[in-house]
DOBA-38008 format. One line per field, with one value per residue (C-alpha): residue number from 1; residue in three letters; y, x, z. Coordinates in Angstrom, 2 decimals. Layout:
DOBA-38008
resi = NUM|...
resn = Ala|...
yy = Y|...
xx = X|...
zz = Z|...
end
This chain:
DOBA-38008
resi = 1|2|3|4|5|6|7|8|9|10|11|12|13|14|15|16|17|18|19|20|21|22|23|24|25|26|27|28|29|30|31|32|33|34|35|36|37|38|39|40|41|42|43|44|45|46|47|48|49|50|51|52|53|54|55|56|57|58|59|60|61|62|63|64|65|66|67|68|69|70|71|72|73|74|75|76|77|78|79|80|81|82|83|84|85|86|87|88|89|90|91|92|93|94|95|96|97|98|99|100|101|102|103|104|105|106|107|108|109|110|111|112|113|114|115|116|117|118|119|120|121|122|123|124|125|126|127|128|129|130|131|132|133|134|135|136|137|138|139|140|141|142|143|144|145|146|147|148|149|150|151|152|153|154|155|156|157|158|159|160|161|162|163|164|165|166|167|168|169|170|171|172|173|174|175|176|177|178|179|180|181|182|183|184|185|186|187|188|189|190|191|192|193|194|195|196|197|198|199|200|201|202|203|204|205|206|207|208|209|210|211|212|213|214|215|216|217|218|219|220|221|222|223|224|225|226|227|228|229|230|231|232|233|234|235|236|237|238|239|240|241|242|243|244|245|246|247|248|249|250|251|252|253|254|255|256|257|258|259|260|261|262|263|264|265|266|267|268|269|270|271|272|273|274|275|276|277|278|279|280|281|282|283|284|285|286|287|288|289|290|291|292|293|294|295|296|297|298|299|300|301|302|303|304|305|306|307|308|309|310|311|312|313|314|315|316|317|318|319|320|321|322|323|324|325|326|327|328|329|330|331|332|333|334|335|336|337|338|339|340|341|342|343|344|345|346|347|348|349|350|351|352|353|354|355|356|357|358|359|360|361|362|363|364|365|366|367|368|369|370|371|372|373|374|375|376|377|378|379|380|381|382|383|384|385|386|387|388|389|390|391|392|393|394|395|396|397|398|399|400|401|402|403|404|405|406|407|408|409|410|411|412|413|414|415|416|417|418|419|420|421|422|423|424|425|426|427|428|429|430|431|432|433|434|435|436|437|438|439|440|441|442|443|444|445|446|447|448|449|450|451|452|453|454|455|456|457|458|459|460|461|462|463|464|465|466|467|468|469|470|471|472|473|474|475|476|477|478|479|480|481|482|483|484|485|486|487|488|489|490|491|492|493|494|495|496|497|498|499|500|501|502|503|504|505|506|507|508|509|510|511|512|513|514|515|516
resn = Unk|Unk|Unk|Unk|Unk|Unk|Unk|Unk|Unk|Unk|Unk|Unk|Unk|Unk|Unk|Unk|Unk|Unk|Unk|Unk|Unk|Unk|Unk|Unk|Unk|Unk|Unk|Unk|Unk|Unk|Unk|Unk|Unk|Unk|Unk|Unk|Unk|Unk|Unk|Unk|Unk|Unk|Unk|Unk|Unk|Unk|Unk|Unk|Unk|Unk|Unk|Unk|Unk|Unk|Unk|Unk|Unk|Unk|Unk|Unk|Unk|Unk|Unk|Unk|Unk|Unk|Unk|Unk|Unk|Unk|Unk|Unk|Unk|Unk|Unk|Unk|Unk|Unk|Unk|Unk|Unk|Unk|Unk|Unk|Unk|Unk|Unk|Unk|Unk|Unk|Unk|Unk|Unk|Unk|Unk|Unk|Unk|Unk|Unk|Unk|Unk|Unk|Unk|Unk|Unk|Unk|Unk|Unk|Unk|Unk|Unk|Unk|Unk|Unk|Unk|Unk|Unk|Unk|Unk|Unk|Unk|Unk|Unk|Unk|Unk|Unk|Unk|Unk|Unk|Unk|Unk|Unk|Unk|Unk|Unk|Unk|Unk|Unk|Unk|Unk|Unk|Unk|Unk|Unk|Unk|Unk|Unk|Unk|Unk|Unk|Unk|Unk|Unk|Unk|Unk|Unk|Unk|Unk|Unk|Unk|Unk|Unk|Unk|Unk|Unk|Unk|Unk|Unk|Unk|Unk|Unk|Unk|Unk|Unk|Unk|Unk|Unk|Unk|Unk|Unk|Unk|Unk|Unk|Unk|Unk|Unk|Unk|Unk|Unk|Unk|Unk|Unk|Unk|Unk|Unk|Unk|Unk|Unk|Unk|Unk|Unk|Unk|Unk|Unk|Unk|Unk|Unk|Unk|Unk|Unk|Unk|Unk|Unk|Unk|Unk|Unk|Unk|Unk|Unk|Unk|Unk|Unk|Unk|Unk|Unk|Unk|Unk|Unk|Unk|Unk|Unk|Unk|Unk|Unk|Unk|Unk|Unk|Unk|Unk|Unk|Unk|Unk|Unk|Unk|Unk|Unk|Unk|Unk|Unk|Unk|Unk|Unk|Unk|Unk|Unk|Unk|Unk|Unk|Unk|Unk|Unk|Unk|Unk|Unk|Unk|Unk|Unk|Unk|Unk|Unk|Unk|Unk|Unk|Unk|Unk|Unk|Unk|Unk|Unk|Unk|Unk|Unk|Unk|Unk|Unk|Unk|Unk|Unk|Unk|Unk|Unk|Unk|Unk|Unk|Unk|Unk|Unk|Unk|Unk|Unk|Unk|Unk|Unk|Unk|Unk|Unk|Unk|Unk|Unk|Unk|Unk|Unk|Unk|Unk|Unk|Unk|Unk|Unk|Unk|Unk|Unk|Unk|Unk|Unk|Unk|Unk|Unk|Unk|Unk|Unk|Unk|Unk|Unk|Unk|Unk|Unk|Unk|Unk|Unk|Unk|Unk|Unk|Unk|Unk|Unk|Unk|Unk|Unk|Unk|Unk|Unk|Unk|Unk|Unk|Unk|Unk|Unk|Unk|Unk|Unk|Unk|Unk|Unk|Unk|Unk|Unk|Unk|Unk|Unk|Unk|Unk|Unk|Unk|Unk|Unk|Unk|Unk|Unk|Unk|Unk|Unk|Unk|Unk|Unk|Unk|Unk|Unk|Unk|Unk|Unk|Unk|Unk|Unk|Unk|Unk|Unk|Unk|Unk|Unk|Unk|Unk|Unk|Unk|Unk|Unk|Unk|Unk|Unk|Unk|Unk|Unk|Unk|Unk|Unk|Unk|Unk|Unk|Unk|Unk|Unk|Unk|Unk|Unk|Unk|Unk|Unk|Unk|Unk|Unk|Unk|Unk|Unk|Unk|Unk|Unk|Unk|Unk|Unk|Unk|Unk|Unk|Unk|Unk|Unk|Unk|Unk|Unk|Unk|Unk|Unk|Unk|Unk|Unk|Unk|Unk|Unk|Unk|Unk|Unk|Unk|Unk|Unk|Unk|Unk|Unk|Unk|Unk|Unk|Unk|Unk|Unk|Unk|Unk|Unk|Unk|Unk|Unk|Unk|Unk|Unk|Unk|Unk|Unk|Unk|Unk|Unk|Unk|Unk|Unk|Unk|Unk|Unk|Unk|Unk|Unk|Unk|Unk|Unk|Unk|Unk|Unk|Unk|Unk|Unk|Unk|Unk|Unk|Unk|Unk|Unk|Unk|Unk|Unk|Unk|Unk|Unk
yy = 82.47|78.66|76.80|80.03|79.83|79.98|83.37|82.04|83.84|84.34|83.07|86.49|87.12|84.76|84.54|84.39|82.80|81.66|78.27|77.62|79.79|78.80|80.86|82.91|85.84|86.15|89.16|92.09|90.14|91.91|90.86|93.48|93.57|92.96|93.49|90.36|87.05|86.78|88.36|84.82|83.17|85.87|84.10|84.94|82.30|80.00|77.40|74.57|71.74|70.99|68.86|71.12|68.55|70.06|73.46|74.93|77.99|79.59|81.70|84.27|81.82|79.53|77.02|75.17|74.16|71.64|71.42|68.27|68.57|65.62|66.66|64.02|65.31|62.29|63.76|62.69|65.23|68.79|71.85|72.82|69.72|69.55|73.01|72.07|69.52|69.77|68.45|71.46|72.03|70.76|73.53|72.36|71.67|71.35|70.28|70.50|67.36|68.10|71.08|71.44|73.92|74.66|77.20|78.67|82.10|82.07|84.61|85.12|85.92|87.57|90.11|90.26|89.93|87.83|86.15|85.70|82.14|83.93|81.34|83.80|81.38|77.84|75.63|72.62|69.50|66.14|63.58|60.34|56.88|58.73|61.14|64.93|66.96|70.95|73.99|76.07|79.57|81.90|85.27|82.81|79.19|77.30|73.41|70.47|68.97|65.06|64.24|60.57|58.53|56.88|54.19|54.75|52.18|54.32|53.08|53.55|51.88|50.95|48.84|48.85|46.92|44.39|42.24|40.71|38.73|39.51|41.59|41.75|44.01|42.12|38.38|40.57|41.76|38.38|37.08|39.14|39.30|35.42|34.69|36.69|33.84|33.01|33.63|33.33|30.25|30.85|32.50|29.93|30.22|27.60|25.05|27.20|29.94|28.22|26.45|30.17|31.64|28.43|29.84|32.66|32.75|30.28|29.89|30.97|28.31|28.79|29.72|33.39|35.66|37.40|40.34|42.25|44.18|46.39|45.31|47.73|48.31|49.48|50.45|50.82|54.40|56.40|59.73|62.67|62.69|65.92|64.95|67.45|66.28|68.64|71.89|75.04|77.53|79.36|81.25|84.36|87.15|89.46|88.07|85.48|86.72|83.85|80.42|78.24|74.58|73.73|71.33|68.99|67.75|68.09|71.70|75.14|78.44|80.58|84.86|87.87|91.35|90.68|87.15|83.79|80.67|77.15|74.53|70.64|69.12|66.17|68.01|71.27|71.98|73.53|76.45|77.77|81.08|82.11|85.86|88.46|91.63|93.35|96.38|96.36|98.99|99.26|103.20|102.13|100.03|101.14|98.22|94.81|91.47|91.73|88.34|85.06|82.27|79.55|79.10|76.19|73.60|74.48|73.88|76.35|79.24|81.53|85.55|88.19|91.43|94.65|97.17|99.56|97.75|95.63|91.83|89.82|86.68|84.44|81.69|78.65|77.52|80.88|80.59|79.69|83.06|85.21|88.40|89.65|88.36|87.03|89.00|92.23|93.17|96.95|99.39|102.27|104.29|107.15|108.15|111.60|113.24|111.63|112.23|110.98|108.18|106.86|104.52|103.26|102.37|100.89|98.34|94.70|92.78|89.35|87.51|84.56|82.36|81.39|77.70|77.23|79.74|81.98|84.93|86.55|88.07|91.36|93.14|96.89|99.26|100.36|97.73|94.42|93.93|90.67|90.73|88.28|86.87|87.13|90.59|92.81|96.33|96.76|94.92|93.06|94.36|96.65|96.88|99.72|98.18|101.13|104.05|105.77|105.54|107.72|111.12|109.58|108.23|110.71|109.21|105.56|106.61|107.92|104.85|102.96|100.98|101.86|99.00|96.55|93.19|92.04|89.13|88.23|84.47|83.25|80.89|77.73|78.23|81.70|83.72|86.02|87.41|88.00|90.31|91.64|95.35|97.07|96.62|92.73|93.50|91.40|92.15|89.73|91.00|89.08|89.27|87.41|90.12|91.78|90.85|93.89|91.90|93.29|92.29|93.39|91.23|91.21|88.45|87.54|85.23|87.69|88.37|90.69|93.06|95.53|94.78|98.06|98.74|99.73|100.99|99.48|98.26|99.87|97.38|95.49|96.16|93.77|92.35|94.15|97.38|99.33|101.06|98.97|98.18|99.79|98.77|102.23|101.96|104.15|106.57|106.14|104.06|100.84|100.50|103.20|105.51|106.55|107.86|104.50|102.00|100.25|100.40|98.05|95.01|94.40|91.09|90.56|86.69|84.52|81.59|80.06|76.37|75.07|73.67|75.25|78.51|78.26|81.03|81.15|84.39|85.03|88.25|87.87|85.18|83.62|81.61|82.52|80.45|81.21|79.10|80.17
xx = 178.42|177.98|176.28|175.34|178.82|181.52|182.25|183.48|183.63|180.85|181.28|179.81|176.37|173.64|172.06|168.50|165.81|162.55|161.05|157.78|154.31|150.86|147.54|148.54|146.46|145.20|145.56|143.82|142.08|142.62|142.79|140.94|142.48|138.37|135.32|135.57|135.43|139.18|140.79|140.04|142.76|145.84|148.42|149.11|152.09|154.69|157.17|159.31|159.93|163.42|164.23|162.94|160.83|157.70|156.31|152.44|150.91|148.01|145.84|142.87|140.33|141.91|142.75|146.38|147.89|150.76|153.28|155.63|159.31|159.05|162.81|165.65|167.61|170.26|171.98|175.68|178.55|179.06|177.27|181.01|181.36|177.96|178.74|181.89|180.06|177.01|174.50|172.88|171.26|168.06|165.97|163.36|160.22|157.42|153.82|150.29|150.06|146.32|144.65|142.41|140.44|142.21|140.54|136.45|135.46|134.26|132.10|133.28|129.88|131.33|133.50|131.01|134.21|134.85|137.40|139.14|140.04|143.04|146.00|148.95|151.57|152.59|155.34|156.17|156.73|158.55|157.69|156.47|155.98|155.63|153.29|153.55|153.02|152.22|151.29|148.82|146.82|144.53|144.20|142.73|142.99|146.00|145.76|148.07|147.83|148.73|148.72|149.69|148.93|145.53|144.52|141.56|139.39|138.30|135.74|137.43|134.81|131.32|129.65|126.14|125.12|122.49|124.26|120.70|119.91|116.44|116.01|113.98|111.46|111.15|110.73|108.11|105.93|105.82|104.47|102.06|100.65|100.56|99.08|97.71|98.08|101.62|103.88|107.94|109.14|112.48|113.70|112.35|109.22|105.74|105.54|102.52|104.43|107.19|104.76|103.37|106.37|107.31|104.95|106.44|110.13|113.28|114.82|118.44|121.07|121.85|118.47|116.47|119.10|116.87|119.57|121.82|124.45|126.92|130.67|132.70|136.72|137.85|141.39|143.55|144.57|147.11|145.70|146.86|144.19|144.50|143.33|142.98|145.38|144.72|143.13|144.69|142.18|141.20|144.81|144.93|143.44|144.98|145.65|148.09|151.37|153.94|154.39|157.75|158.42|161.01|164.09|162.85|160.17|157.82|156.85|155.73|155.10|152.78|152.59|150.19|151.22|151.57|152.14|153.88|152.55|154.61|152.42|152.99|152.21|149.90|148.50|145.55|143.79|146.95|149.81|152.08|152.50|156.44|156.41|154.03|154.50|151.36|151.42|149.18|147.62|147.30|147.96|151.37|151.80|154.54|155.64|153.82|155.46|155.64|157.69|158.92|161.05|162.74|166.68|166.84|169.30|168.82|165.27|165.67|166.37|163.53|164.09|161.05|161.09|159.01|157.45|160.16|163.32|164.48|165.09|164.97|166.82|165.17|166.72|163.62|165.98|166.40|162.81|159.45|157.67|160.95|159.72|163.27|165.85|169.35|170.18|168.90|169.87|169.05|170.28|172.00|172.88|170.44|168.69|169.58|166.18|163.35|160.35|156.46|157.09|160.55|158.91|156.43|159.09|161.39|158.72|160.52|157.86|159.81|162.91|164.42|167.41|170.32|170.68|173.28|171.52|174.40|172.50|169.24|168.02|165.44|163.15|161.34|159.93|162.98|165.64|167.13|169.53|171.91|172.81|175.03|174.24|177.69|177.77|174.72|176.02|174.03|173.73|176.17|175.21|172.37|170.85|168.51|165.84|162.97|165.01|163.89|160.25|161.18|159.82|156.97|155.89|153.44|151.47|152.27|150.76|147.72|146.70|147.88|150.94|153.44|152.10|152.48|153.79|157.01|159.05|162.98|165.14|168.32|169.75|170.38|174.53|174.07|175.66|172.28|169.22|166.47|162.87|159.81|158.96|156.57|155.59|155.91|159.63|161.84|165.84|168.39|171.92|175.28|176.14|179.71|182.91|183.39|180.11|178.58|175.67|172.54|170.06|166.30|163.83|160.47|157.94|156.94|158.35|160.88|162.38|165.47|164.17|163.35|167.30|168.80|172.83|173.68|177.22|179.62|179.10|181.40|183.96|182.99|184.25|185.62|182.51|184.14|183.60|180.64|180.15|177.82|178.59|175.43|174.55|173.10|170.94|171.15|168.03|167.53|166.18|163.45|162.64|165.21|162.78|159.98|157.62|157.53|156.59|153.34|151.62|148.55|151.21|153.42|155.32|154.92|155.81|158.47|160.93|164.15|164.91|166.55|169.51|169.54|169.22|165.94|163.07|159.40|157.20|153.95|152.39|148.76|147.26|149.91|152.77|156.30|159.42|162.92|166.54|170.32
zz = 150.09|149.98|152.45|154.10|155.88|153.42|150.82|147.52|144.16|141.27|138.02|136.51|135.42|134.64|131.39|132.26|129.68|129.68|130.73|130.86|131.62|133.00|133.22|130.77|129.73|126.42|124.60|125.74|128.69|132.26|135.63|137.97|141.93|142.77|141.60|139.50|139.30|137.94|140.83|142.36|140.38|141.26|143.01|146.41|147.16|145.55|147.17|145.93|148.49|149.45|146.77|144.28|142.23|143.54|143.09|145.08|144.19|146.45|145.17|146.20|145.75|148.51|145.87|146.01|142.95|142.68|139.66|139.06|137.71|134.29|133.18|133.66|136.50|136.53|133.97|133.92|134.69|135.88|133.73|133.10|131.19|129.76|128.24|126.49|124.51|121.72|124.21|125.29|129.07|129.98|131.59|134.05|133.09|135.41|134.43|136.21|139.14|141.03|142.62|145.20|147.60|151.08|152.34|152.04|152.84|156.34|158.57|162.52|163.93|167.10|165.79|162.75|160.44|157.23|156.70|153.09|151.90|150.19|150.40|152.23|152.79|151.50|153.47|152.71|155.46|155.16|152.86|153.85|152.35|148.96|150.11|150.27|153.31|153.05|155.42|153.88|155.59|155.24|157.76|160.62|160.04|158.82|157.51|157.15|153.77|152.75|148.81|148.12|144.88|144.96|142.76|141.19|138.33|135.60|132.89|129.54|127.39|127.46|124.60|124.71|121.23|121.55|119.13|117.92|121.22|122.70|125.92|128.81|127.43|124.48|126.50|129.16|125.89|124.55|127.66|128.59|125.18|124.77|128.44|131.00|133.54|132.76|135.33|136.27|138.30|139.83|136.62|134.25|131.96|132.64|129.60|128.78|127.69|126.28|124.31|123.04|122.67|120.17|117.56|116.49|117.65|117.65|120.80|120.22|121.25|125.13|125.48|126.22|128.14|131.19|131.18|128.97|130.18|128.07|128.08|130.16|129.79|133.33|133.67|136.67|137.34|139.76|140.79|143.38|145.91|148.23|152.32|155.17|158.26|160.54|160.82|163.42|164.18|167.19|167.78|166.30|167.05|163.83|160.27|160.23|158.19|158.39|158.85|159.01|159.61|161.95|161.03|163.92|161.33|164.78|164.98|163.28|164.07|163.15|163.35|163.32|163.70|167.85|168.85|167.44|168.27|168.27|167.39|167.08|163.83|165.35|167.88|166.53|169.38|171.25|171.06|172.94|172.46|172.43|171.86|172.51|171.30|172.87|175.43|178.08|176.89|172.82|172.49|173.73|170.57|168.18|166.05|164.68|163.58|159.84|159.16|161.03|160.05|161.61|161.44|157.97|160.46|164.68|165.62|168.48|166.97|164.71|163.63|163.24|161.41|162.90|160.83|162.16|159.93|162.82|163.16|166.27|167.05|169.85|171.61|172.29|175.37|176.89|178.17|177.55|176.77|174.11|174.90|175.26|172.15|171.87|169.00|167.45|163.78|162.52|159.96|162.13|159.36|159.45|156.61|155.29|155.86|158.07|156.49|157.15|155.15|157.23|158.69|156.29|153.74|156.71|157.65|156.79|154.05|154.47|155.43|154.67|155.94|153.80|152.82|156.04|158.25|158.90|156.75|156.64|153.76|154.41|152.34|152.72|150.61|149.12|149.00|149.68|152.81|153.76|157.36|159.09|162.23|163.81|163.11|164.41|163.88|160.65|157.22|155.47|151.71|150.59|147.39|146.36|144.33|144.74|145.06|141.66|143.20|146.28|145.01|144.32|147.42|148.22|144.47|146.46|149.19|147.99|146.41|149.31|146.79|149.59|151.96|148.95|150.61|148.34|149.32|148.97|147.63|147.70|145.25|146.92|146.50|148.07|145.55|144.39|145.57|143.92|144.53|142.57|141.57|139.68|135.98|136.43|136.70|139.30|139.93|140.50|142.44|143.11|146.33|146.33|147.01|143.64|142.39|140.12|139.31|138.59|136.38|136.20|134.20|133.25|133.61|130.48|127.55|126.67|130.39|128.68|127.23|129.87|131.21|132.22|132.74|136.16|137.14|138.57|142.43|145.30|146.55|149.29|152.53|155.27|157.42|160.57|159.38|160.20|156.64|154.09|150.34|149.04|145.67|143.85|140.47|137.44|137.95|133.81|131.35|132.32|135.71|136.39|135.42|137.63|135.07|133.53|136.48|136.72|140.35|138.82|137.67|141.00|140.71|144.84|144.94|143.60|145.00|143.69|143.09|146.24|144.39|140.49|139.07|138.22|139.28|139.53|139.98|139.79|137.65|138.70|137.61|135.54|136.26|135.05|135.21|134.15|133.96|133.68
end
């Protein structure tokens, strides 16, 4: 795919390396999931802006960090050309801009719950006049973020020698040891005293000084300086679980596990509320709203996932309250043997549009899906990313890993997909016609070497046709193997550079990124 419209062929698989880490553990030092004060700093979202010089991190804590791209990115010719000459390719470096608390931990008196200032999603908004804009929200209260240069005068230097003039307390002393009845005029001394002070001291040319200060050096500074916009509170009765800005620049939603509310950027004291998946009567209730996005170029269309594998397409025109969609996208293929855990493992943990809108990439439990949205008879592509795990999910449930939240990218050009696993592990799959890409990797300095060889991938079929290329692992070797996962290091978030190859993922509290 390129643009999101337009299939065009890979150039083969990507050599992944490492780029750059931050927050990274020290040997033998843990991060718990709770019980101490470290589980503050695990990330809980990433983003790059559209231009992909800008990276934000949220974390547990309710802290957003910002990172800065410092590499030249005017660099002359195509990578082709670049890689038939000695100079070699420039990875992208980022480095640490500001930081700064979004959200607090807050009590709601009447329903006698608390609230977590755990950052859940990160969007960014339009840039202004050199300032950056950014959508940030905990389980209740979502906030619109400006950062903009500041200058700032910063004392450098401070000299405080006396230099072997007198000082105050050393002309006050004098006086009142000389005459009890002297006394200042305006500043100046009474002949009396000066007459005194004549005895035993030599009036030093330009006369007594009545204050010293020190010399200060103060230089002029440029500083991030994060300000609170707006604040949207008030709307939500269940934890908030998306947020998307719309390509009108004007607009957001926002969604819980029953309604999505449209919201205008200037205005935080209203929403309208555009789909409401409620039943009069809650017993009757027998899917939530996992996921919600708005389409990347027409600000009137948005798609939600359910927790039963389904994704709705909603027309904004078609009317005011979308209870009933345009389009609905889900996998008819039925699964071989329903079990208790069908459903669980169906539920939809995020989507995300393609760069030109015309795909939607979908992640559950299990797997990765592409669907087009000309073609709702069932997914485009699958690939099986958790399928080793699936005699174990009786172990997952137990200790409650099988609700684990992971999300999906796309590469800006379209051509791969990528998602986290367990054991810090997160795959990478081609997803052009022919493509037999598939390429796990582990987040750490050395992302290679828990790689593992899959076989070959089933040609794809034409989009008309009903049956899906599904993309099957080996069941050996590395994450293959389901004796050898991790449940305690799940690599749940990670985003790819809008317009290079170029991924960052979070493995708790550390910050991994990696180039091809």
């Amino acid at each position: 795919m390129k643009g999101g419209d337009e299939v065009i062929a890979s150039s083969g698989p990507l050599d992944w390396r490492f780029s750059q880490v931050f927050g990274e553990r020290s040997a033998g030092e843990e991060v718990h999931e709770a019980g101490v004060s470290s589980a503050v700093d695990i990330i809980s979202a990433i983003e790059f802006d559209k231009s992909g010089d800008h990276l934000a991190t949220g974390d547990r804590g309710g802290r957003v960090v910002l990172f800065e791209r410092t590499d030249s990115k005017n660099t002359s010719g195509s990578r082709r050309d670049l890689e038939g000459t000695d100079c070699p390719l420039r990875h992208p470096e980022f480095r640490y801009k500001t930081e700064f608390q979004s959200h607090e931990p807050e009590f709601d008196y009447l329903k006698s719950l608390e609230i977590e200032e755990k950052i859940n999603k990160i969007r960014w908004s339009q840039t202004a006049n050199a300032a950056l804009f950014l959508l940030s929200t905990n389980d209740k209260t979502i906030k619109f973020w400006k950062v903009q240069e500041k200058k700032i005068k910063k004392v450098c230097e401070i000299n405080t020698e006396s230099s072997g003039s007198i000082g105050n307390g050393s002309v006050g002393s004098s006086i009142n040891s000389n005459s009890s009845k002297s006394c200042f005029t305006n500043g100046g001394l009474s002949d009396k005293v000066n007459n005194c002070l004549n005895n035993d001291y030599t009036f030093p040319p330009g006369g007594i000084p009545s204050l010293q200060l020190p010399a200060v050096t103060i230089s002029h500074e440029t500083s991030p300086v994060a300000r609170c916009r707006r604040v949207y509170t008030h709307a939500h009765d269940y934890h908030i679980n998306s947020i998307s800005n719309n390509s009108d620049g004007e607009t957001f939603i926002s969604a819980d596990d029953l309604r999505i509310n449209l919201w205008n950027l200037e205005i935080s004291n209203q929403s309208f509320n555009i789909v409401d998946v409620k039943p009069a009567n809650m017993e009757d209730l027998t899917e939530v709203i996992t996921s919600a996005e708005f389409h990347p170029t027409h600000c009137n269309t948005l798609a939600y996932s359910s927790s039963k594998g389904s994704i709705r397409l909603i027309d904004l025109r078609q009317s005011a309250l979308c209870d009933s969609h345009s389009k609905l996208f889900e996998d008819t293929e039925t699964p071989t043997s329903r079990s208790f855990f069908t459903e669980i493992i169906a539920s939809i943990s995020d989507i995300k549009f393609a760069k030109g809108g015309r795909y939607i990439l979908s992640r559950d439990y299990m797997s990765l899906k592409l669907w087009d949205i000309n073609m709702d008879s069932g997914p485009v592509s699958t690939f099986q990313v958790h399928e080793h795990l699936r005699p174990k999910l009786c172990d997952l449930y137990e200790n409650d890993s099988i609700f684990d939240k992971f999300e999906c990218c796309l590469s800006g050009d379209g051509l791969r997909v990528a998602t986290g696993s367990y054991s810090n592990l997160f795959r990478v799959f081609g997803v052009s016609p022919g493509s037999t890409e598939t390429t796990t990797l582990e987040a750490s300095k050395n992302p290679m070497r828990r790689q593992v060889t899959t076989p070959a991938k089933p040609s794809r079929p034409s989009l008309s046709s009903i049956t899906r290329a599904v993309r099957r692992e080996s069941s050996g070797g590395g994450d293959g193997n389901a004796n050898s996962f991790d449940h305690t290091t799940k690599l749940l978030h990670l985003a790819w550079h809008p317009t290079e190859n170029s991924i960052a993922c979070a493995a708790a509290n550390s910050l991994y990124m990696y180039y091809a």
